[in-house]
N, C-alpha and C positions, 0 to 999 in steps of 0.2 A: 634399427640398430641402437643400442645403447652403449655408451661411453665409458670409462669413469671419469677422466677431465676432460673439457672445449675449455683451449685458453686463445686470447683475441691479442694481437698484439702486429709490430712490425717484425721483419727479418732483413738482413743486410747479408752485403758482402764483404766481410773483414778483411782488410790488406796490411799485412803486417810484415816488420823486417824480423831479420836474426837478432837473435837477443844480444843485445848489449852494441847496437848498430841505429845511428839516428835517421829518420826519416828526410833528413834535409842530403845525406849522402849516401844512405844506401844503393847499391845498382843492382838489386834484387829481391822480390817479394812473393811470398805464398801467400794463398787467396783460399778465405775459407766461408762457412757461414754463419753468419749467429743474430740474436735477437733471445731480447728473455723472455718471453712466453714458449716461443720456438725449441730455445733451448730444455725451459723445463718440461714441454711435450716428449724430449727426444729422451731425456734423461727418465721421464717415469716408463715409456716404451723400454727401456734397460731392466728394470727392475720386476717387470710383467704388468703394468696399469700401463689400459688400452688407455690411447689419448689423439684425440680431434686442434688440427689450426687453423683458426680462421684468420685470412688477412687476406689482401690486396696485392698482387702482383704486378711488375709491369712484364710487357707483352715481350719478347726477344728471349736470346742467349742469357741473359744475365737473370734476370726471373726464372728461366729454365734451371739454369744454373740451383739456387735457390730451393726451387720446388723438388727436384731430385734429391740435392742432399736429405733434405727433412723426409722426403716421403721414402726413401732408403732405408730410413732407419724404424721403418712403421709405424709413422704417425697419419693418420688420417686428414687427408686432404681435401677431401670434398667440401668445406667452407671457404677455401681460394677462389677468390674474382680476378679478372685477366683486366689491364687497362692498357688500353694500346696508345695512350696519348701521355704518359705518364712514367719519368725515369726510376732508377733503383736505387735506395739509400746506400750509400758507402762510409765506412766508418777505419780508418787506420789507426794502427796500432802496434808500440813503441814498445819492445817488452825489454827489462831491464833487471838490474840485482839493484839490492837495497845499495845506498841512502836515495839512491834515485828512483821516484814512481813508476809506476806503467803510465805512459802518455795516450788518452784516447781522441783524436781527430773526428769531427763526426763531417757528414757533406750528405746530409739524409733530407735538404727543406725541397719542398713540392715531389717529393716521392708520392709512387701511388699508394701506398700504406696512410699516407697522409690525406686521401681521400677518401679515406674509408668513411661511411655515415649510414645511418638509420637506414638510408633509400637502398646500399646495395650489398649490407651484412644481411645474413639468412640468420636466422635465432633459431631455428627451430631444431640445430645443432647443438645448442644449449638445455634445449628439452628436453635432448636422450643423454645428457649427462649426470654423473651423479656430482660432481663440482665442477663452476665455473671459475676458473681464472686469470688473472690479469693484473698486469702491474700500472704505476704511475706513471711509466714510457708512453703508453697508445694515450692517455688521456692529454698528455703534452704537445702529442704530432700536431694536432690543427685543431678548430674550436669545433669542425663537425666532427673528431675524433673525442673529443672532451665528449662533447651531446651523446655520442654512441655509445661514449665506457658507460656513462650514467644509466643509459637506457638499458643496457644489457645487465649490470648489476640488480639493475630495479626485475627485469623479466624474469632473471635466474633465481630469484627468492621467490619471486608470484609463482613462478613453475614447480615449485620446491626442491631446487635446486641449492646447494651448499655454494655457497661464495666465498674464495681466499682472493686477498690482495695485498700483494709487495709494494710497499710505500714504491722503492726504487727511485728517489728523487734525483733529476737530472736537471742540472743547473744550468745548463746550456740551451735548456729547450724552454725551460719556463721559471716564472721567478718562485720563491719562498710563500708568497701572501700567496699567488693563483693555486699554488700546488695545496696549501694549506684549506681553502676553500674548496676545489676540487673533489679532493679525497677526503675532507670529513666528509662530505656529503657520500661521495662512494662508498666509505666503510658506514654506512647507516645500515646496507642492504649486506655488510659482512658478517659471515659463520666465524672466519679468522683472518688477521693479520699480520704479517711477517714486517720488523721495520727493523731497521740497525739503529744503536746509537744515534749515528750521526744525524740519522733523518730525522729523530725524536728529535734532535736539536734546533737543524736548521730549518725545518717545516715547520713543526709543531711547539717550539722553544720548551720544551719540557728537559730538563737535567736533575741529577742527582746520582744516586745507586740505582742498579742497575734494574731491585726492584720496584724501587721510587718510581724510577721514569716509566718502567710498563705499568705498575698500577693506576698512577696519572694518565698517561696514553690509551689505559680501559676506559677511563672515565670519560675522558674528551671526545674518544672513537663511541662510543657504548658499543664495546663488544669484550664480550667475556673468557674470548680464546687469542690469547695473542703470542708470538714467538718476538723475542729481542735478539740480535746477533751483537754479539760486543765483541771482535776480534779473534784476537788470542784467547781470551777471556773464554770465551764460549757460546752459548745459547739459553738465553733466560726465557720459560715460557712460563704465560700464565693460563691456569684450565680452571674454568668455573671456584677461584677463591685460590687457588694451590700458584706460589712460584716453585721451577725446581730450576737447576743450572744444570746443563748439561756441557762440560767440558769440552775445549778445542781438543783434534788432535794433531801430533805437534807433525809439520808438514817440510820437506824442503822445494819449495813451489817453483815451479818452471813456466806456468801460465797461473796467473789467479783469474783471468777474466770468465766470468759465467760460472764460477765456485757457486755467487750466490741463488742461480739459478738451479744449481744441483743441489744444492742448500734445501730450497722452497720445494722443489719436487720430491725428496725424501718428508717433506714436513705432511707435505698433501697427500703422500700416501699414508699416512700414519690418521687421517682423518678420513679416509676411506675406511682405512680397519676399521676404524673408533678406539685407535691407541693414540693419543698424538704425543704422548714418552715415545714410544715406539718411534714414530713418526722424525722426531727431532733429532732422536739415537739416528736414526738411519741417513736425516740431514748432513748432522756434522761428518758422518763418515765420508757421505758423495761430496763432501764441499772438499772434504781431506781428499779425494779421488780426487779429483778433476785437479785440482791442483797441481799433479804429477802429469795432467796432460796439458800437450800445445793443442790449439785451437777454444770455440766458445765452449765445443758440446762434449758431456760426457757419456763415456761408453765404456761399461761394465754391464753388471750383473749382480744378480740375489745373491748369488752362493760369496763373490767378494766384499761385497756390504756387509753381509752379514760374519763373516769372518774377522774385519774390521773391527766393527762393532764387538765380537767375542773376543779380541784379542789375539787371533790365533791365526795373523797375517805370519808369513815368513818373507825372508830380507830377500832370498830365492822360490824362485817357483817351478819346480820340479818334476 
């Protein structure tokens, strides 16, 4: 069977209240699923790129739980291991209007995702892919998850396999220095990387304009395809020498959680084409999608993306 992306990562079960409702007195929560590799499997399954996840479950209802959502939405599953000895990451979530953030709770340590390692990932998931990817979340869960991101990065280029990696840096799971060490070393084996701002900053201490920081961040990564997300701002990607900006679009958001995840999968299919303009147009559009929706994952389609992108959305749909 061949692919077009295996992305390796965890998935949880997000518990969240009503918006504009604190977790300290809510008395009632929707239960949904999410995880960023998971998410961008589900989101390129929207767009028509087949796509593979591999991770670690634990054994019960709540894994169950899990494995259905994503394998619902046509993402292939047969990289799942079952651990019967082993709970499921939970992560809550606070959704809110501005001046005030979205609050993420995580309660994800000793999940079975978290023992994922060399001895019980299958790679050969990765073979029948045309990209592998992965964010800087799985390399954080545990140090045999750190050893696995490495190992797999490294396999997916010996195989000739295309590698993207989302910086995604996540403060709570690991510090600035490890993350920094970590993932240069991962993006050695990277086709492309996707990082924001912020991460440029607080991982890799690089600042300036917006093409300043990704042409630096080529330098320090050595990789010659990279995308920058700067907000509102937009999408600054760099392709073999060229930056171009690809404009936000303007959104009135009800969930931003896993934007960036539909973000990265509109960027990965655009490097399957071999457009990655293409690719980054189609980014920002699903990032502007998802935004309009509650939960992590987004669920559209071509003919919306790309009407997006043409302009030629209507306020009614008819």
């Amino acid at each position: 069977m061949t692919i077009d992306v295996a992305t390796l990562g965890e998935a949880m079960l997000r518990i969240w209240t009503p918006t504009g409702e604190r977790l300290s007195n809510a008395e009632s929560f929707r239960v949904s699923v999410g995880g960023a590799e998971s998410n961008v499997a589900v989101a390129l399954h929207q767009i028509e790129k087949s796509a593979s996840w591999i991770s670690r479950l634990s054994s019960g209802p709540l894994g169950d739980r899990i494995s259905q959502e994503i394998g619902r939405h046509g993402v292939d599953l047969s990289g799942v291991t079952w651990d019967d000895d082993s709970r499921t990451g939970l992560y809550f979530v606070e959704l809110s209007a501005a001046p005030r953030p979205v609050m993420v709770h995580y309660d994800r340590a000793n999940s079975a995702a978290s023992k994922m390692s060399t001895k019980n990932v299958d790679f050969s998931i990765i073979d029948s892919a045309k990209v592998f990817h992965i964010s800087g979340i799985t390399p954080a869960l545990s140090s045999s998850c750190a050893e696995l991101s490495l190992a797999a990065v490294s396999h997916a280029k010996t195989h000739g396999v295309k590698v993207t990696i989302d910086i995604n840096y996540r403060s709570r799971l690991w510090s600035e220095l490890d993350a920094c060490k970590t993932l240069t070393k991962m993006c050695e084996f990277a086709t492309l990387v996707i990082c924001t701002r912020e991460d440029a900053k607080d991982v890799f201490g690089i600042t300036g304009t917006s093409e300043e920081v990704i042409r630096e961040l080529s330098k320090k990564l050595k990789v010659d395809k990279l995308v920058l997300t700067d907000g509102a701002v937009g999408a600054v990607s760099l392709n073999n020498g060229q930056v171009k900006l690809t404009p936000s679009i303007k959104t009135d958001t009800i969930d931003r959680v896993g934007a960036g995840d539909a973000f990265a999968a509109g960027v990965i299919s655009g490097l399957i084409d071999n457009d990655l303009d293409l690719g980054v147009s189609r980014g920002v559009a699903m990032a502007a999608l998802k935004r309009g929706i509650f939960g992590d994952q987004l669920i559209t389609s071509v003919a919306e993306v790309e009407q997006l992108i043409a302009g030629t959305r209507r306020e009614v749909s008819r």
